[in-house]
C-alpha positions in Angstrom: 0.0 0.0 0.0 1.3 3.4 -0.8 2.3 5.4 2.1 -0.2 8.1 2.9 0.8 12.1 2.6 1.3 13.6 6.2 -0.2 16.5 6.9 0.4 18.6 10.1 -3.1 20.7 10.8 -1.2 23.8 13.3 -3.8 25.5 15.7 -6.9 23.1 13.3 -8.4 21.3 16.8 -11.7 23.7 17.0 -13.4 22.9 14.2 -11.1 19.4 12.9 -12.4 21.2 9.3 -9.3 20.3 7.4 -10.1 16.5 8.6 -13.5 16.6 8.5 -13.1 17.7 4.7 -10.9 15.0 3.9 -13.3 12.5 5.7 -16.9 13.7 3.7 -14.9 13.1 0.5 -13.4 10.1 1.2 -9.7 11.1 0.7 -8.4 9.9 4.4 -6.8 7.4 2.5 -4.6 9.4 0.9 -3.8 11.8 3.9 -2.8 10.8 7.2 -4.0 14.3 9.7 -1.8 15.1 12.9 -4.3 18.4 14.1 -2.6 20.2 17.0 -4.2 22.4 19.4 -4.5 23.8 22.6 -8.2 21.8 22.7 -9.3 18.6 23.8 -8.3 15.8 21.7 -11.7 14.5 20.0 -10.0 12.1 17.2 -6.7 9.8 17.3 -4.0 11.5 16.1 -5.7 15.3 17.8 -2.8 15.9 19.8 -3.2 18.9 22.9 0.2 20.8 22.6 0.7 24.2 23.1 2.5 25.8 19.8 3.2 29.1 21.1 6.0 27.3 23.0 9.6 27.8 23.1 12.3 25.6 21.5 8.7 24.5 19.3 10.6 22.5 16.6 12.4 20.4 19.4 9.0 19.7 20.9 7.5 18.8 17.7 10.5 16.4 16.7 8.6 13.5 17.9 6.3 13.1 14.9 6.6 12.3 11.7 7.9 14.9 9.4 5.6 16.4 7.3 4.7 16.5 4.0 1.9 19.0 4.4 1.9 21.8 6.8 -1.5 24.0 7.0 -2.2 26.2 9.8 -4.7 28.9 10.9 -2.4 31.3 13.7 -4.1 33.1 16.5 -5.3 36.1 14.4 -6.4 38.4 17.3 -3.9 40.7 18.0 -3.6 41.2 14.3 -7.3 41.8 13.7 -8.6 44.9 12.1 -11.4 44.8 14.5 -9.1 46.2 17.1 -7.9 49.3 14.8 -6.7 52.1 16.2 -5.8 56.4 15.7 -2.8 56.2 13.3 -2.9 52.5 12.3 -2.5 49.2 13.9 -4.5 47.0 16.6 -4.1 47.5 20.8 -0.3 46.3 20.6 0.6 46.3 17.3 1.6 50.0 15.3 4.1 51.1 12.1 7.8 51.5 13.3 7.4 54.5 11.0 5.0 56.7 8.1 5.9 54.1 5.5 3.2 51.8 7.4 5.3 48.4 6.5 7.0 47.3 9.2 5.2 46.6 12.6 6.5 47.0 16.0 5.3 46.9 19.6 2.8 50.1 20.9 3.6 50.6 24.8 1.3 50.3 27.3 0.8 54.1 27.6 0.1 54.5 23.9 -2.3 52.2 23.8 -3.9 54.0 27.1 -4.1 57.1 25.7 -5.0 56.3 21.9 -8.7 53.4 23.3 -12.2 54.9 23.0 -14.9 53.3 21.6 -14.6 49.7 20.8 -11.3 49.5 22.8 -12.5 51.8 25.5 -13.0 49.1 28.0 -10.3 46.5 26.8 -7.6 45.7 29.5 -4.1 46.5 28.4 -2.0 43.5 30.2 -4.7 40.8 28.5 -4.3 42.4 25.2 -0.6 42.9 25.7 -0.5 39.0 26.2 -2.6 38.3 23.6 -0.5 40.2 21.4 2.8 38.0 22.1 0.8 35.3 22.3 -1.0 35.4 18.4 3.1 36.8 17.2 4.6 33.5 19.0 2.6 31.7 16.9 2.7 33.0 13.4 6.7 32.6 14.7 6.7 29.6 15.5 4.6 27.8 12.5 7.4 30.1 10.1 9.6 28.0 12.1 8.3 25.4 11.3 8.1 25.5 7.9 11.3 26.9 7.6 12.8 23.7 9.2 10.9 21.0 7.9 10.7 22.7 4.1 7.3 20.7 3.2 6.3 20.2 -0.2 3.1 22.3 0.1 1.9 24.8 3.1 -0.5 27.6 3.5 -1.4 29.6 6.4 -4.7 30.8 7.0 -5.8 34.3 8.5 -8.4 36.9 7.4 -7.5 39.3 4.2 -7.3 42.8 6.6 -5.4 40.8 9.1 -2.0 42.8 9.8 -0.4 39.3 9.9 0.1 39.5 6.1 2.2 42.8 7.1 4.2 41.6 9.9 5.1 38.4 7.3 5.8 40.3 4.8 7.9 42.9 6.4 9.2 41.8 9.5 9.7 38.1 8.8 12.1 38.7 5.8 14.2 35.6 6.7 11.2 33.7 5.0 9.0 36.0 3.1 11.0 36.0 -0.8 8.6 37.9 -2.6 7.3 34.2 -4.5 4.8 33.4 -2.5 1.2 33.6 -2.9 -1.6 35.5 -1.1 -4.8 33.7 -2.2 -7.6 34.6 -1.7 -10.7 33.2 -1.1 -14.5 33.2 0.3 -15.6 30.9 2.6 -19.2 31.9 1.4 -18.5 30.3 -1.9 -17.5 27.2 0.1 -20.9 26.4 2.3 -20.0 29.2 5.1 -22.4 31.7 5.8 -19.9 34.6 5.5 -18.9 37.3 3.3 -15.8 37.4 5.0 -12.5 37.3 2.7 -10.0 35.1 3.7 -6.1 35.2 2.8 -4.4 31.5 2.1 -0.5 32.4 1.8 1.1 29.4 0.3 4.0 28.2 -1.7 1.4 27.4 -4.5 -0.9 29.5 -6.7 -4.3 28.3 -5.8 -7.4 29.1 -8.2 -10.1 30.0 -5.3 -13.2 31.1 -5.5 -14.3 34.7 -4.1 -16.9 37.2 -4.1 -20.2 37.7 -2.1 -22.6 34.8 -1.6 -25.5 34.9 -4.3 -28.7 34.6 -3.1 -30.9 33.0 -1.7 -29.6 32.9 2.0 -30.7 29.9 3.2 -30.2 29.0 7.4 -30.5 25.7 8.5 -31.2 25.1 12.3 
C-alpha cells in the first residue's frame, strides 16, 4: 500500500475542518492528519500541545515529518477589528510613516489612543494576547522553515495585519514568490462574506466574491 501524505493541521483542533473535509470526500486514504491544538483531543491522532512554546521544533521532533503543513495562527492581535488612531491593533503599530513594518505600541500608547470599541479593553490581557498570536505565526514560520514541506498555507483573514508583519518583519522567510490567495468561505458552504487570505508556496485558483442569493439557514 502506498504510504499516505502527512499533513500537520497547526492550531486546526476547533473545528477538525481540514479532517473533516478529507473525511466527507473520502480522501483519508490518501492523507494521514496530525491536528494540533491547545483543545481537547476528540479524534486519534488530535494531539493537545501548546504551539506558542519555546524551542517549538524540538517539541514537535517526535512526529513524523511532514509533507503538508497547514495552519490557521491566532489572528487576534492582528485583527482589524481592534484598529486604532494612526494604524495598527491595541499592541501592534508602524515602526514609522511608510506603514510596512510593525512594532510593539507601549502600554501608555495604547492608554491614551482606546475609546470606543477598545475603551473598556484591559491592556495587560491584550498585551498577552498580542505576544501570544506573534509567538505563533513565529513559531509555525519555524516550522516550515525547518521541515521545508512540499506544500503549506497559512490561514488568516485578508485585513489581518499578519500579512504585514510576514511580509515585512519576517524577511528571513517571506522571498517575494509566494502567494496570497484569496478566497470566500461563502463560496464554500460558510455563511460569511468574509475574505480570507491562504498564503502558500502554491498559486491556488479559489473562488471569491459575495454569496448569491438566496440565503438559506438551517437550524
Amino acid at each position: 500500500m502506498k504510504k499516505k501524505i502527512i499533513v500537520w493541521d497547526l492550531f486546526g483542533g476547533g473545528q477538525n475542518s481540514v479532517y473533516n473535509s478529507l473525511q466527507k470526500n473520502d480522501l483519508l486514504k490518501y492523507f494521514d492528519i496530525l491536528t494540533f491544538d491547545v483543545t481537547e483531543p476528540s479524534r486519534k491522532k488530535h494531539f493537545y500541545i501548546d504551539l506558542a512554546q519555546e524551542n517549538i521544533v524540538e517539541k514537535m521532533s517526535k512526529f513524523p515529518n511532514p509533507d503538508i503543513i497547514v495552519a490557521s495562527p491566532l489572528c487576534q492581535s492582528f485583527s482589524c477589528i481592534l484598529n486604532m488612531k494612526g494604524g495598527g491593533t491595541c499592541f501592534w503599530k508602524y515602526k514609522d510613516v511608510s506603514k510596512t513594518e510593525l512594532t510593539e505600541r507601549t502600554v501608555e500608547e495604547f492608554e491614551g489612543l482606546k475609546k470606543g470599541f477598545t475603551k473598556n479593553l484591559k491592556s495587560d490581557v491584550q498585551l498577552f494576547i498580542k505576544r501570544l498570536g506573534q509567538k505563533c505565526i513565529d513559531n509555525t514560520i519555524e516550522l516550515i522553515k525547518f521541515y521545508k514541506p512540499k506544500y503549506w498555507y497559512i490561514e488568516n483573514p485578508k485585513h489581518s495585519l499578519m500579512w504585514k508583519y510576514i511580509k515585512y518583519n519576517r524577511t528571513d522567510f517571506y522571498n517575494g514568490e509566494y502567494f496570497f490567495n484569496e478566497a470566500s468561505l461563502g463560496k464554500y458552504g460558510f455563511l460569511t462574506t468574509k475574505p480570507t487570505i491562504f498564503f502558500s508556496n502554491i498559486l491556488l485558483n479559489l473562488e471569491k466574491g459575495k454569496i448569491p442569493p438566496p440565503y438559506n439557514i438551517e437550524l
